[in-house]
N, C-alpha and C positions, 0 to 999 in steps of 0.2 A: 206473452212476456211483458214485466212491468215496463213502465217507461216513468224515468225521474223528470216530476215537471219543472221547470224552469225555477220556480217559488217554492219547491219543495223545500221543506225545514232542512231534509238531508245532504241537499245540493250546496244548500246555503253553508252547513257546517263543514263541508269538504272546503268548501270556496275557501271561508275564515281561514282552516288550518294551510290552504296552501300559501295565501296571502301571507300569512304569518311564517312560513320556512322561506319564501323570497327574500321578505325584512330581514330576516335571521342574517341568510349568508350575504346580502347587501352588507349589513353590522360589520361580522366577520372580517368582509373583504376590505370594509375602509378602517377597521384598525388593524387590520395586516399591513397594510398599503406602505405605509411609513416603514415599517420594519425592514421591508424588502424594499425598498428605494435606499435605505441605508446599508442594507448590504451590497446593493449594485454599486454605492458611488465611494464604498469605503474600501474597495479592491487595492489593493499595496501594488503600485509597479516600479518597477526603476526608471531608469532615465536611460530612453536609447538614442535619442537628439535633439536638439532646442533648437526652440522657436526663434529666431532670428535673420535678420535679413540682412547685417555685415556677412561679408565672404571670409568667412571663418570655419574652419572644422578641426577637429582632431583625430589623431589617429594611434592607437593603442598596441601597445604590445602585451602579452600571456606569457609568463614565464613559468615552467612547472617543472619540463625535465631536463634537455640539454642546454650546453652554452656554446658550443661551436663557432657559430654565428652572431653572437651578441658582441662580439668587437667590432665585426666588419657592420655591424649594423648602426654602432654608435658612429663610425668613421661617416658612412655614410649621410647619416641626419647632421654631423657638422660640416659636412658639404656643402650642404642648403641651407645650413644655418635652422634646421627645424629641432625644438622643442618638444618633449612629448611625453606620456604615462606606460608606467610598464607594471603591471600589475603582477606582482612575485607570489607565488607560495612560497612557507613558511619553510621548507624543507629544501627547495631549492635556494634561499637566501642564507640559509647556513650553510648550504655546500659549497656555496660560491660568494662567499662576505665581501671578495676584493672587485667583483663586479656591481655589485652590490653599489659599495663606495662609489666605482667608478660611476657608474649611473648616474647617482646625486652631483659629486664632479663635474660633471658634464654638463649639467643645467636642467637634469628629467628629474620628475617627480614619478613619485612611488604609490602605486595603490596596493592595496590587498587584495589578494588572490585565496585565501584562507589560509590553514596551519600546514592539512595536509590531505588537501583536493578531494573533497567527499562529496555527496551527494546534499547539499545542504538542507535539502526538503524533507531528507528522512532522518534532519536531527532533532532534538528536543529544542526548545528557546534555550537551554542555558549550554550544549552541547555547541548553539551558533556563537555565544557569547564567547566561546572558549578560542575556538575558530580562531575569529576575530582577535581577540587578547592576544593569544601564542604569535601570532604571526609579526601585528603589530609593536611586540615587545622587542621582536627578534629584530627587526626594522630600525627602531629606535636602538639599539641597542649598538649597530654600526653604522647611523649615518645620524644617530642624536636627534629622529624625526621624527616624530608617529606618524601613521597614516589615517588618511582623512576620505579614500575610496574606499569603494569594495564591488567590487567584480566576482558573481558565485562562479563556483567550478560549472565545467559545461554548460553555462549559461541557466541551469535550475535555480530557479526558486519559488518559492509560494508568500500566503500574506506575512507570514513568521519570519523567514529570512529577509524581506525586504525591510520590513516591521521594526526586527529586534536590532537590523543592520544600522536604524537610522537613529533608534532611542541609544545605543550605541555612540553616537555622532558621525557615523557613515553618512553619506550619499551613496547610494546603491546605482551601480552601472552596467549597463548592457555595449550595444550597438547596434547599427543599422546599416552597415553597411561591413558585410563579413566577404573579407581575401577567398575564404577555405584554403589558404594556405597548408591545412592541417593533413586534407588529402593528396598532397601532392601531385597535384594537376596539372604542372608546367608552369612558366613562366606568362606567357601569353593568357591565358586563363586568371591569374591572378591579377596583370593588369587589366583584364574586360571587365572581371568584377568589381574592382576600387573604382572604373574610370567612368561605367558606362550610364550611369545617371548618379552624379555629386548634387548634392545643394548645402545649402548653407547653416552650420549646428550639426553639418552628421557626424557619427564617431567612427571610426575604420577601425576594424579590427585584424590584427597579423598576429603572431604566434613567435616568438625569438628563433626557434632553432626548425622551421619550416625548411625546404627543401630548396627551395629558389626563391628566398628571401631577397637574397644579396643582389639578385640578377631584377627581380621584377622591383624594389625597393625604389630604385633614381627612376626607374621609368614612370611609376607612380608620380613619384615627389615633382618630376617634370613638369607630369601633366597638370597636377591642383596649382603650381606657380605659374605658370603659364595659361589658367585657367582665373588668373587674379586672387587664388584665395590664398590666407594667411594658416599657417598650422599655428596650432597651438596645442598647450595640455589642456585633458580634460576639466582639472578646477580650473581653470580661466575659461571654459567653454560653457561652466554652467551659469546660468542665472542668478543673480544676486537678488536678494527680496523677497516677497512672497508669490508664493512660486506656485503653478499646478501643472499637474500631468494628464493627460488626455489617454484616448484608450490606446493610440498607439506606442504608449512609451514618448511620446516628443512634451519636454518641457514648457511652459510657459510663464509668461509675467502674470500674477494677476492680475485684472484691471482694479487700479487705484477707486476707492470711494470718492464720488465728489464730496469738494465740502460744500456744508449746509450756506445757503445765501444768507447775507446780512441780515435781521432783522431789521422791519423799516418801522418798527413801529415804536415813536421815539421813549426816551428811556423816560421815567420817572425822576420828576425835580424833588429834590430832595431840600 
């Protein structure tokens, strides 16, 4: 059998073409490189809590289907003197306009919930555009305010709904610290979950017409005042300025540019 020598022309012409597809997909890879670095850091998230070290948070309410509970709920939060956002669908803020009002009344600010609680992932851009409008018009319509949140139905969304939410002039909102008040789990359950690790910028999330709203509500509100931190609603919870979001959904400041040092090198006499 032949054996290829070391210096053979043939070895040498293999060597060239392999040398040459290494360079090739080296090429490839560094102007791929950018493209995918730009898709990893242009991900759309919302805001599930902010970076902050005042003992501040907020805590949200969902409102989609019942209102049972939405009086004894407001009673409640003027007990403590807490303030806070109630995120409405469109369809429940026209069944109930006179809660609606009261809400505002009362000192809570209003976010969107959408029109009428879909999957907003599986809408087109201008189908979330719509969402958005209908709700916020119905909004403005009885308390004279647009809304300036947006909270998706079932917490879904992709880079579109965040996206279209924010050219919109939304702020897109989540949370990070969820009741599941939704499954009705008792009372004791929903205080373990609000209470059992708090810090500071988280957002709670509760549901208006849950099951034992009314009963785990003060023991909650108990606990974060007696814990030193202040409620608030979610706009006063978010960051003013230029702002980014990290992978977990938590907000940030960005860090300020320095400015450029004095020139020392003296001016020109003119």
């Amino acid at each position: 059998m032949n054996k290829l020598r070391l210096d053979s022309p043939r070895l040498k012409r293999w060597s060239l073409v392999l040398a040459l597809l290494v360079l090739c997909g080296a090429y490839v890879s560094m102007r791929e490189a950018p493209a995918i670095m730009t898709a990893v850091t242009t991900r759309e998230l919302p805001v599930y809590n902010v970076d902050t070290e005042e003992k501040v948070l907020s805590i949200s309410f969902d409102a989609a289907w019942g209102c049972a509970n939405t009086e004894g709920i407001l009673d409640i939060l003027d007990q403590y003197g807490v303030k806070t956002t109630f995120f409405l669908v469109g369809f429940w803020a026209e069944k109930y306009p006179e809660l609606v009002a009261e809400l505002v009344a009362r000192g809570h600010e209003i976010g969107n919930h959408s029109a009428t609680h879909p999957h907003m992932s599986q809408l087109s851009q201008a189908q979330i555009r719509e969402e958005l409008r209908q709700c916020s018009e119905l909004v403005r319509s009885i308390t004279g305010k647009p809304t300036t949140l947006f909270r998706p139905p079932y917490g879904e969304y992709d880079d579109d709904v965040v996206r279209v939410s924010r050219e919109e002039g939304y702020e897109c909102v989540q949370w990070n610290v969820d009741s599941l008040d939704w499954k009705n789990l008792g009372t004791e359950s929903m205080v373990k979950k609000c209470t059992k690790e708090v810090n500071p910028g988280d957002i709670v999330l509760f549901h208006n017409d849950s099951k034992y709203i009314l009963e785990a509500l003060p023991q909650i509100l108990e606990y974060y005042t007696q814990a030193g931190y202040k409620i608030i609603p979610v706009s006063q919870l978010l960051l003013q300025g230029e702002t980014w979001i990290d992978h977990t959904g938590k907000q940030h400041l960005s860090t300020p540019t320095p400015a450029p040092e004095p020139s020392q090198t003296p001016a020109p006499t003119v």
